[in-house]
ChimeraX commands (.cxc) that place a marker at each C-alpha (Angstrom):
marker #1 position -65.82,-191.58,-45.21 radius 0.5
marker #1 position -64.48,-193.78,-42.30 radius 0.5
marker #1 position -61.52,-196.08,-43.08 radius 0.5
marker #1 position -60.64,-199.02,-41.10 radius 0.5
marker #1 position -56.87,-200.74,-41.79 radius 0.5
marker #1 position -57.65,-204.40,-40.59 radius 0.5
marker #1 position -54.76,-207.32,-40.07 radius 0.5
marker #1 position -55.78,-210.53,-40.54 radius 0.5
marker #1 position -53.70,-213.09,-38.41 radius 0.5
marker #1 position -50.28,-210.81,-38.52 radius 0.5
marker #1 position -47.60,-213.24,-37.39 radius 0.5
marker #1 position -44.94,-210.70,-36.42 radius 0.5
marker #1 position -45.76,-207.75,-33.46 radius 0.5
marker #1 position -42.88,-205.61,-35.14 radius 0.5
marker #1 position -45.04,-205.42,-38.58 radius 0.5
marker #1 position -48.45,-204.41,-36.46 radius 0.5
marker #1 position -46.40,-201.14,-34.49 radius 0.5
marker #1 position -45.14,-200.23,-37.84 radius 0.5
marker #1 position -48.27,-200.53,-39.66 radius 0.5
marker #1 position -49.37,-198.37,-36.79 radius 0.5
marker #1 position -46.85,-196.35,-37.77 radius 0.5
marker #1 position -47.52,-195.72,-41.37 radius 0.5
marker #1 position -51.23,-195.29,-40.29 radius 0.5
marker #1 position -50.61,-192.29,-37.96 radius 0.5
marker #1 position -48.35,-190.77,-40.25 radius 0.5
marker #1 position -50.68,-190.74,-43.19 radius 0.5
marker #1 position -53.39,-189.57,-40.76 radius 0.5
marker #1 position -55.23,-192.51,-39.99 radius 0.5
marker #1 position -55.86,-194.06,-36.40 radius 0.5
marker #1 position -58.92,-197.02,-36.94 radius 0.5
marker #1 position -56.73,-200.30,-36.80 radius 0.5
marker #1 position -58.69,-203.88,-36.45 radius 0.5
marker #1 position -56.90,-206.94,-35.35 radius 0.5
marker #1 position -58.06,-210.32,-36.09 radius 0.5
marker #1 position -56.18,-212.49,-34.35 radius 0.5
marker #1 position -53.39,-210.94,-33.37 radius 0.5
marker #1 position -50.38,-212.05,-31.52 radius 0.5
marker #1 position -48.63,-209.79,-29.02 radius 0.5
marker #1 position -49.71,-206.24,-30.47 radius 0.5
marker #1 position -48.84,-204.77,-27.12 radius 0.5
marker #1 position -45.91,-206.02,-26.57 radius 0.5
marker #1 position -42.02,-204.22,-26.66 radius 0.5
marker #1 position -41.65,-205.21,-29.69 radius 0.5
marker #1 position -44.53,-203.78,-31.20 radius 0.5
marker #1 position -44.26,-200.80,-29.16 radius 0.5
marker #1 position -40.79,-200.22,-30.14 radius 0.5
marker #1 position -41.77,-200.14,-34.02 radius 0.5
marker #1 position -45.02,-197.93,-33.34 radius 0.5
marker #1 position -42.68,-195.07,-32.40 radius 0.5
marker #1 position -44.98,-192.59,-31.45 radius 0.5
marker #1 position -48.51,-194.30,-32.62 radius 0.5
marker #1 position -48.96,-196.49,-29.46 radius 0.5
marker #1 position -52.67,-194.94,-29.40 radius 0.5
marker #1 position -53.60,-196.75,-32.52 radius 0.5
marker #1 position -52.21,-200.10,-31.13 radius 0.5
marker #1 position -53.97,-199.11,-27.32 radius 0.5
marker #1 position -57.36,-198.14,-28.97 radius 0.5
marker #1 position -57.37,-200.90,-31.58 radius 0.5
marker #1 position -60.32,-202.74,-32.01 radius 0.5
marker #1 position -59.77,-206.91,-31.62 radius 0.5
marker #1 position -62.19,-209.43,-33.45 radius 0.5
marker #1 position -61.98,-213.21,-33.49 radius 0.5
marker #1 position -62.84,-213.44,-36.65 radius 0.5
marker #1 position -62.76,-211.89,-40.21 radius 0.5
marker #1 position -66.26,-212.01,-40.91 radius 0.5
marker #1 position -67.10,-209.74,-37.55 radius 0.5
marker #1 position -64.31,-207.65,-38.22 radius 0.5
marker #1 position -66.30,-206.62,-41.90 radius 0.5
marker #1 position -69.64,-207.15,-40.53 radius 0.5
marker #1 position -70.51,-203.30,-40.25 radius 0.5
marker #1 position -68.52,-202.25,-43.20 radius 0.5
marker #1 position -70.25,-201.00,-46.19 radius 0.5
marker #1 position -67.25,-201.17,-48.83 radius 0.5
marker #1 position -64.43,-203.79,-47.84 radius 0.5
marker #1 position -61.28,-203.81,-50.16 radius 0.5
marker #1 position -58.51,-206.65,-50.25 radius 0.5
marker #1 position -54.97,-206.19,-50.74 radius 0.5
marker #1 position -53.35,-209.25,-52.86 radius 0.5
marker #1 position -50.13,-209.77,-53.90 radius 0.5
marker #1 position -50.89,-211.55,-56.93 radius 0.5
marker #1 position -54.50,-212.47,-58.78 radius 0.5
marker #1 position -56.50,-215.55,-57.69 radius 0.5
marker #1 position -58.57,-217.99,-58.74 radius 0.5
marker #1 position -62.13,-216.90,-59.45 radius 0.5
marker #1 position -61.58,-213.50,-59.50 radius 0.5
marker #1 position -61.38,-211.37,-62.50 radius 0.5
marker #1 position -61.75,-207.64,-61.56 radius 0.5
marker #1 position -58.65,-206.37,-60.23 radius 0.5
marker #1 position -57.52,-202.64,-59.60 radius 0.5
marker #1 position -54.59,-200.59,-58.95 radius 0.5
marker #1 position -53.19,-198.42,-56.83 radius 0.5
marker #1 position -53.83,-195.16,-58.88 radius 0.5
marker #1 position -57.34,-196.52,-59.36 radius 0.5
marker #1 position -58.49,-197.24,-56.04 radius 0.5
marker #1 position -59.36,-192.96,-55.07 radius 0.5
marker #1 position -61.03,-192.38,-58.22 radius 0.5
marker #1 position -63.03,-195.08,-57.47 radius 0.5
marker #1 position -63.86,-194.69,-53.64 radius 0.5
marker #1 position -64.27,-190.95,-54.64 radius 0.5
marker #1 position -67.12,-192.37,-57.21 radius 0.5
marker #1 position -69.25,-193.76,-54.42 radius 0.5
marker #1 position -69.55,-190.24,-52.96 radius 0.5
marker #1 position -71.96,-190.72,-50.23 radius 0.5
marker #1 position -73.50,-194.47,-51.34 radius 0.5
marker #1 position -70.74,-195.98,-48.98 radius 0.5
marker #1 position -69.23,-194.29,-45.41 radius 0.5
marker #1 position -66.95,-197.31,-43.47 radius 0.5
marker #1 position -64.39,-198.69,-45.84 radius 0.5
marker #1 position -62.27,-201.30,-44.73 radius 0.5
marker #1 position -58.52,-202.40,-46.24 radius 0.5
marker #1 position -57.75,-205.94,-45.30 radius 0.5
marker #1 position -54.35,-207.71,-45.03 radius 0.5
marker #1 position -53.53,-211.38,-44.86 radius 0.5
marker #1 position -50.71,-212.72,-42.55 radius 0.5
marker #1 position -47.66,-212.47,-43.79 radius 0.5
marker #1 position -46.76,-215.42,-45.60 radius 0.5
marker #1 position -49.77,-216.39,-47.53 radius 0.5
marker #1 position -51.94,-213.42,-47.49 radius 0.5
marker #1 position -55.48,-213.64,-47.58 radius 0.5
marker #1 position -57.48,-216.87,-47.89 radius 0.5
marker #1 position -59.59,-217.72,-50.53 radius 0.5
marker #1 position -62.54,-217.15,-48.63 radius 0.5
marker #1 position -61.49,-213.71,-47.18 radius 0.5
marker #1 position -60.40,-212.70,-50.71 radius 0.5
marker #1 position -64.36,-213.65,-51.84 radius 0.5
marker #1 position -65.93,-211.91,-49.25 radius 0.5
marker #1 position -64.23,-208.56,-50.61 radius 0.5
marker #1 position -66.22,-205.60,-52.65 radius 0.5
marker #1 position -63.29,-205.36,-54.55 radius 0.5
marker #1 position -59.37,-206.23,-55.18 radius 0.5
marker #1 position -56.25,-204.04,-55.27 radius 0.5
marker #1 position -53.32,-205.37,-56.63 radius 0.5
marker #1 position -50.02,-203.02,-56.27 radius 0.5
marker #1 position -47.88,-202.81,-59.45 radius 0.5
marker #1 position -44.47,-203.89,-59.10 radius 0.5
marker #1 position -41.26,-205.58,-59.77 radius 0.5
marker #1 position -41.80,-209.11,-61.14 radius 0.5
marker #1 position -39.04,-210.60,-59.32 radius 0.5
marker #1 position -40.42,-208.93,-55.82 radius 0.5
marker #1 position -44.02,-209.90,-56.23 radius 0.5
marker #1 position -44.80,-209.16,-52.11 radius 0.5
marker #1 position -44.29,-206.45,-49.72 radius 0.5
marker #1 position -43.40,-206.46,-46.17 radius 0.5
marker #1 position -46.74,-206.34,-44.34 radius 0.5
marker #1 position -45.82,-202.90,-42.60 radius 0.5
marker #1 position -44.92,-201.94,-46.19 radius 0.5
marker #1 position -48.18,-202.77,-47.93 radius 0.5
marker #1 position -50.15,-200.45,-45.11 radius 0.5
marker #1 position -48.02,-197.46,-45.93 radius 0.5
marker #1 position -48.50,-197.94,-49.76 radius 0.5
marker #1 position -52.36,-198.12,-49.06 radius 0.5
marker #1 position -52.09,-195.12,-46.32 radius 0.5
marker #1 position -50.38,-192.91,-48.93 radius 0.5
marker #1 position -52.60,-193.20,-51.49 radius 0.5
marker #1 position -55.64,-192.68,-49.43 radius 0.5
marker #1 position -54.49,-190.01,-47.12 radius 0.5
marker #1 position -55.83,-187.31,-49.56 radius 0.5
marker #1 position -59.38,-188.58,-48.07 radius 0.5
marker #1 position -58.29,-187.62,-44.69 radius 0.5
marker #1 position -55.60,-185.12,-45.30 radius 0.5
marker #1 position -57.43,-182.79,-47.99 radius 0.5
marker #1 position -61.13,-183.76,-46.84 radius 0.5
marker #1 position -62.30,-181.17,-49.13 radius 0.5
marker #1 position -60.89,-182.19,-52.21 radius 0.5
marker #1 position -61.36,-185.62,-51.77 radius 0.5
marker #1 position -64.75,-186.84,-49.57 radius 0.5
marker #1 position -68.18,-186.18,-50.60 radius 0.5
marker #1 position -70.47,-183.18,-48.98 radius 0.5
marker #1 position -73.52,-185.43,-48.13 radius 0.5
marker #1 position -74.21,-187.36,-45.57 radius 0.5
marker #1 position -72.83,-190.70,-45.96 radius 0.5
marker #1 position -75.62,-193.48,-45.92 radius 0.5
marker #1 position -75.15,-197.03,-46.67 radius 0.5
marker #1 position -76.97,-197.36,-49.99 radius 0.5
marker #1 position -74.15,-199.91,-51.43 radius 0.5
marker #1 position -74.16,-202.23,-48.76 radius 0.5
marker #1 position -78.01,-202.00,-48.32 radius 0.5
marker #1 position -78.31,-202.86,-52.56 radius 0.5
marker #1 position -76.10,-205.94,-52.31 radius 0.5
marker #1 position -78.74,-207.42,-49.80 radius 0.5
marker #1 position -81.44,-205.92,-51.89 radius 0.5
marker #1 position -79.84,-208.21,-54.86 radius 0.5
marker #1 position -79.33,-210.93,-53.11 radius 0.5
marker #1 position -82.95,-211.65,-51.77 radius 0.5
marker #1 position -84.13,-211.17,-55.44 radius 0.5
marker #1 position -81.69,-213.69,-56.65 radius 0.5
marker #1 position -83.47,-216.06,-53.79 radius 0.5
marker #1 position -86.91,-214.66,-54.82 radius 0.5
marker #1 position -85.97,-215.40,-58.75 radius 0.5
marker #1 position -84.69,-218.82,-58.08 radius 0.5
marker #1 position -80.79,-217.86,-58.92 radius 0.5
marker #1 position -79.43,-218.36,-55.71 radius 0.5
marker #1 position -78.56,-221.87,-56.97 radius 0.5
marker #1 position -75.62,-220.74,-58.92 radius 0.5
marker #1 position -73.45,-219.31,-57.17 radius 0.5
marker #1 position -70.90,-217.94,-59.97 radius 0.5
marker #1 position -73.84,-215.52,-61.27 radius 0.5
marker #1 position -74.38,-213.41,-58.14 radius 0.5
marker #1 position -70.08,-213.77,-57.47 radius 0.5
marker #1 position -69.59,-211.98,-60.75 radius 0.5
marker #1 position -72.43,-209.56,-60.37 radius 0.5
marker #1 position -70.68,-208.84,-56.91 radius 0.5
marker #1 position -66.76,-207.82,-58.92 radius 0.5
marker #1 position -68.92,-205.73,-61.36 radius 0.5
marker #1 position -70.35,-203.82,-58.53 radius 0.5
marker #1 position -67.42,-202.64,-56.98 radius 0.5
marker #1 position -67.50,-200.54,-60.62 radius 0.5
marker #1 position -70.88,-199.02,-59.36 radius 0.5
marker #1 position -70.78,-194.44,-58.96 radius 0.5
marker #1 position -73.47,-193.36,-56.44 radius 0.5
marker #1 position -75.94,-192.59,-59.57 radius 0.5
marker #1 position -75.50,-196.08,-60.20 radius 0.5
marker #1 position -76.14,-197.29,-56.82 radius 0.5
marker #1 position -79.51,-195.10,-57.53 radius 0.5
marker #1 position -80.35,-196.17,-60.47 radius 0.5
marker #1 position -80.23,-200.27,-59.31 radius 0.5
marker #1 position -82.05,-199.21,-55.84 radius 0.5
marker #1 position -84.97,-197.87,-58.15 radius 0.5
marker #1 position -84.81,-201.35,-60.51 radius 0.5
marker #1 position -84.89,-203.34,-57.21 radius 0.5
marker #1 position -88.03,-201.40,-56.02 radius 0.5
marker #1 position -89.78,-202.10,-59.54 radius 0.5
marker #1 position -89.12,-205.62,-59.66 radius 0.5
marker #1 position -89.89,-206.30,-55.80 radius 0.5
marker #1 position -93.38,-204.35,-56.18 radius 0.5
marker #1 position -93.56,-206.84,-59.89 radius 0.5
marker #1 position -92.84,-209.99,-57.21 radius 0.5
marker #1 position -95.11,-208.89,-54.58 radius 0.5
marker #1 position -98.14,-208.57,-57.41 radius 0.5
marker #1 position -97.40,-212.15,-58.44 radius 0.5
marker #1 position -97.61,-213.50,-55.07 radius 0.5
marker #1 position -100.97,-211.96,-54.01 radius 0.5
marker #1 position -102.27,-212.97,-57.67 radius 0.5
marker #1 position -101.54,-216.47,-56.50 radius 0.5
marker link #1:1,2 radius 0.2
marker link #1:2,3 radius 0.2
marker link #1:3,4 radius 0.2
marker link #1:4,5 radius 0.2
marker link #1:5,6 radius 0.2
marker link #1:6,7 radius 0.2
marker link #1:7,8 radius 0.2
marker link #1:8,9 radius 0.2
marker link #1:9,10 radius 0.2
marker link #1:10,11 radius 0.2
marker link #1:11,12 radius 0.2
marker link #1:12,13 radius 0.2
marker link #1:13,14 radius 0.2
marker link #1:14,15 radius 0.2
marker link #1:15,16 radius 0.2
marker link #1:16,17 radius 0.2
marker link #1:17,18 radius 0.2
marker link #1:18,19 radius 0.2
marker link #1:19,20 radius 0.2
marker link #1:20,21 radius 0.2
marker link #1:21,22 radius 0.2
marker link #1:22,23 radius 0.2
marker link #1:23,24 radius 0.2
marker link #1:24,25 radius 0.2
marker link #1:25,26 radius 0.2
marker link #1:26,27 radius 0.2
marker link #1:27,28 radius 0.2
marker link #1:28,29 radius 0.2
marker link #1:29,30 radius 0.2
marker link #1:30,31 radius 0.2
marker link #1:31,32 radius 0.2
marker link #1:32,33 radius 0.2
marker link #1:33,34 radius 0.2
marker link #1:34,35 radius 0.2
marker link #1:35,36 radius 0.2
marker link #1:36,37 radius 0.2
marker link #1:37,38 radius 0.2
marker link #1:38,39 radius 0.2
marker link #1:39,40 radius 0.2
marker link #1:40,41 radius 0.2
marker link #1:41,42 radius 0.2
marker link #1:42,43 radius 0.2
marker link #1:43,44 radius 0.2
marker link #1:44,45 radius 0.2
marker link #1:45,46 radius 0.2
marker link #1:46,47 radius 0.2
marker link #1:47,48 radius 0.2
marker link #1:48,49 radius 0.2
marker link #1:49,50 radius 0.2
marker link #1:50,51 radius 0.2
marker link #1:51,52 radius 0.2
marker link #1:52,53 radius 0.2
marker link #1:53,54 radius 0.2
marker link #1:54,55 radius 0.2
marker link #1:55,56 radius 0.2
marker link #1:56,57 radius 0.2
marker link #1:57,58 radius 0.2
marker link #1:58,59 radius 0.2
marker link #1:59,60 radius 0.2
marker link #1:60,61 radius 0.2
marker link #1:61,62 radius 0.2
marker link #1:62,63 radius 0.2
marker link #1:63,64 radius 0.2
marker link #1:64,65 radius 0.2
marker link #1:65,66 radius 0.2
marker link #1:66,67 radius 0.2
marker link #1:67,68 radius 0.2
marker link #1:68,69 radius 0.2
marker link #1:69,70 radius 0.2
marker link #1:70,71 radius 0.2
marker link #1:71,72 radius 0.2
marker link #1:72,73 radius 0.2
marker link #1:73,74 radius 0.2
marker link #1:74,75 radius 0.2
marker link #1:75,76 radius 0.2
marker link #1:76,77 radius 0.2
marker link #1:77,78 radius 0.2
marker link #1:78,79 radius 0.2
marker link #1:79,80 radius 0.2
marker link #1:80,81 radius 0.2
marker link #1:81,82 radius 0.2
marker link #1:82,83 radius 0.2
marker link #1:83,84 radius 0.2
marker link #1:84,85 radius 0.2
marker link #1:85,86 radius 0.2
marker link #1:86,87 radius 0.2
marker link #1:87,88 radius 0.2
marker link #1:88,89 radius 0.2
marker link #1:89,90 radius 0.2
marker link #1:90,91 radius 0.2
marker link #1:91,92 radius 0.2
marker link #1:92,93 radius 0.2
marker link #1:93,94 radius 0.2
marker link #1:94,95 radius 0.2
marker link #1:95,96 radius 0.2
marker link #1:96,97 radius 0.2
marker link #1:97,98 radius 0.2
marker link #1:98,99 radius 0.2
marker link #1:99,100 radius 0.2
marker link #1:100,101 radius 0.2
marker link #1:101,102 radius 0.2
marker link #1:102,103 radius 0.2
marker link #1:103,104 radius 0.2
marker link #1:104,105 radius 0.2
marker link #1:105,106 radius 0.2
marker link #1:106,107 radius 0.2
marker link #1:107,108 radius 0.2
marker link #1:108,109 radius 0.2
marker link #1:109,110 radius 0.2
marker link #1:110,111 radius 0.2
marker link #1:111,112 radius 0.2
marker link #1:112,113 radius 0.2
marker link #1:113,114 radius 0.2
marker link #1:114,115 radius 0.2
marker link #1:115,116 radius 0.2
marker link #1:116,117 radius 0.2
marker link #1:117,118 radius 0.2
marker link #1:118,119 radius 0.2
marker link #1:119,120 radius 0.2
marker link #1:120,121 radius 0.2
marker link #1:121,122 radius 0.2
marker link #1:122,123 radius 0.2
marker link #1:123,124 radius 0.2
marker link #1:124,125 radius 0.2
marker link #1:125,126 radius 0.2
marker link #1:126,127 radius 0.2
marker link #1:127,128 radius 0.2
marker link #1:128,129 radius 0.2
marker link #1:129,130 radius 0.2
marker link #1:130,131 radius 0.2
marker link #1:131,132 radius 0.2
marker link #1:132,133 radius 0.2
marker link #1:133,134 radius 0.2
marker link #1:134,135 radius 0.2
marker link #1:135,136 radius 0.2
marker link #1:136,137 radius 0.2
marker link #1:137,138 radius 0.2
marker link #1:138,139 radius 0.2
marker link #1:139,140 radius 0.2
marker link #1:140,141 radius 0.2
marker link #1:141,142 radius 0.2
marker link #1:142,143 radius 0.2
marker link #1:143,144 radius 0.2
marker link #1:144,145 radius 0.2
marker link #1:145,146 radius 0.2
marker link #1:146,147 radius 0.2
marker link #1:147,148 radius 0.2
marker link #1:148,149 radius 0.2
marker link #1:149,150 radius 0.2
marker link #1:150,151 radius 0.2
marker link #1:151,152 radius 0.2
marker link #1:152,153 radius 0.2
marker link #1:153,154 radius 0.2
marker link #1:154,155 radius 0.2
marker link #1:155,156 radius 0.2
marker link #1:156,157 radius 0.2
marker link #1:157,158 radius 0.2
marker link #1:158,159 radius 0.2
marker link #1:159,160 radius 0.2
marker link #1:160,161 radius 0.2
marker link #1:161,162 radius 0.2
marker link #1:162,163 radius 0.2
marker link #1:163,164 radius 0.2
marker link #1:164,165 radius 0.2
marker link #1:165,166 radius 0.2
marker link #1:166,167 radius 0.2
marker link #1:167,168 radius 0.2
marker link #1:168,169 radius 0.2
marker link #1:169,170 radius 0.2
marker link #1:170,171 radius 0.2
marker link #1:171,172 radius 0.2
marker link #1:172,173 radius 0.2
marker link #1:173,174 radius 0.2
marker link #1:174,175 radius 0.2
marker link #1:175,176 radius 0.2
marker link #1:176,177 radius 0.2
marker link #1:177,178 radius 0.2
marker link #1:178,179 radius 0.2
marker link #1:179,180 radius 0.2
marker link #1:180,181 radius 0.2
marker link #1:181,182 radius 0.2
marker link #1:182,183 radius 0.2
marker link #1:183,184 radius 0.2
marker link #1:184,185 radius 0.2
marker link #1:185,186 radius 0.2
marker link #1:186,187 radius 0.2
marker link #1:187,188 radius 0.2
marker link #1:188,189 radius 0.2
marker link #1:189,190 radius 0.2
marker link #1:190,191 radius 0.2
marker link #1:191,192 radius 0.2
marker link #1:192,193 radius 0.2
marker link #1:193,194 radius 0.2
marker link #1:194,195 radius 0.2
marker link #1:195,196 radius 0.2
marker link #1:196,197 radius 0.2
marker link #1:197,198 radius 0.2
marker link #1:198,199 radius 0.2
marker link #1:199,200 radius 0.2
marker link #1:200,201 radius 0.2
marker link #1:201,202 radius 0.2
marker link #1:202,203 radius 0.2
marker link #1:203,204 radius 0.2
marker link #1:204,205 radius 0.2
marker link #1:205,206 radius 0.2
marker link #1:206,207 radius 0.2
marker link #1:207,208 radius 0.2
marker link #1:208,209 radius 0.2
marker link #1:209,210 radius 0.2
marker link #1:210,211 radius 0.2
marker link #1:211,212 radius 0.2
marker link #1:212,213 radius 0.2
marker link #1:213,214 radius 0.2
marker link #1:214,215 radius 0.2
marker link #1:215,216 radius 0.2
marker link #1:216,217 radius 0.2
marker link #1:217,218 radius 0.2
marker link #1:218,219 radius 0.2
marker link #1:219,220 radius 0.2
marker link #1:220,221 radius 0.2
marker link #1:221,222 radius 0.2
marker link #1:222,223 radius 0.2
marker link #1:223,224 radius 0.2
marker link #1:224,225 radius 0.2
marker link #1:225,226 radius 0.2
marker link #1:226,227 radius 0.2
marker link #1:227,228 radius 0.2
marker link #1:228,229 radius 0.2
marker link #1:229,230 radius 0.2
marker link #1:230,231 radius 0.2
marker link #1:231,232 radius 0.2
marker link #1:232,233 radius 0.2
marker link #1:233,234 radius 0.2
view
């Protein structure tokens, strides 16, 4: 399993070189920038102490949806809950369920709005699934640099005890490859006119173990040979 911190539109170099810096301490060098100031700058530099390879080897997008485009699992960090979105989970959830997928998913990417509004609504939507950090009501944010150690810590047993934590198979992309699968059925079916349906079924998937992931791939294949029949009776 592959994990990919990506900044969305960080306003401040200082928080990018210490992001890098919580990265490479918690064993973790795959940074994405998506529209990024001055990440090479002193100041950043300064703040990276040590991690300027993650900064020198990150990888640059213009935009969010190419910096996702070849993930298979993509998880948002949010400061607070949002409109239209009702599955949420925590901190001490998010291994158990990564850990879950065992080889359905492989490149997992943690994404983190600029500093002072966080993600859009949009980017938030386009996510697999939502983490939102338990803490102190009357400190409802983190520092930017502060919100990638969190995540770093509580994912570095993937990467720093690799035997405990990631799955012995090969990693495919069987997650990423069933939400398509869905989708074209809910064009095939006629549901791809409400929206809300195939948004919710998307939050409940995040839910989904690898047996899961099996089990749906198999229901797909039934009801696509079902559609196929139809069509050549007609």
């Amino acid at each position: 399993m592959q994990f990919y911190f990506i900044l969305v539109s960080p306003q401040r170099p200082e928080n990018i070189g210490a992001a890098a810096r919580a990265m490479n301490t918690m064993g973790f060098d795959n940074m994405r920038l998506v529209n990024a100031g001055d990440f090479l700058g002193d100041r950043a530099l300064e703040l990276a102490h040590g991690s300027d390879h993650i900064l020198k080897n990150a990888a640059i997008f213009e935009s969010f949806e190419a910096a996702i485009a070849d993930l298979d699992f993509v998880i948002g960090a949010t400061a607070r809950r949002r409109k239209g979105r009702q599955e949420y989970f925590s901190g001490e959830e998010l291994p158990p369920l990564l850990a879950s997928k065992k080889a359905s998913i492989h490149n997992v990417g943690i994404v983190f709005g600029r500093e002072d509004r966080g993600l859009l609504n949009e980017q938030i939507n386009r996510c697999d699934a939502l983490v939102a950090l338990t803490m102190r009501a009357a400190y409802p944010s983190l520092n930017l640099a502060q919100a990638v150690m969190v995540f770093a810590y509580i994912l570095s047993p993937f990467v720093l005890q690799p035997a405990k934590a990631l799955p012995t198979p090969p990693a495919t992309a069987e997650f990423l490859s069933l939400k398509k699968r869905i989708r074209t059925l809910f064009i095939d079916i006629g549901l791809d006119n409400n929206p809300n349906i195939f948004d919710r079924l998307l939050e409940k998937m995040a839910h989904l173990s690898q047996e899961d992931v099996h089990l749906l791939h198999s229901l797909c294949s039934r009801l696509e040979k079902i559609l196929q029949s139809q069509n050549d009776a007609h």
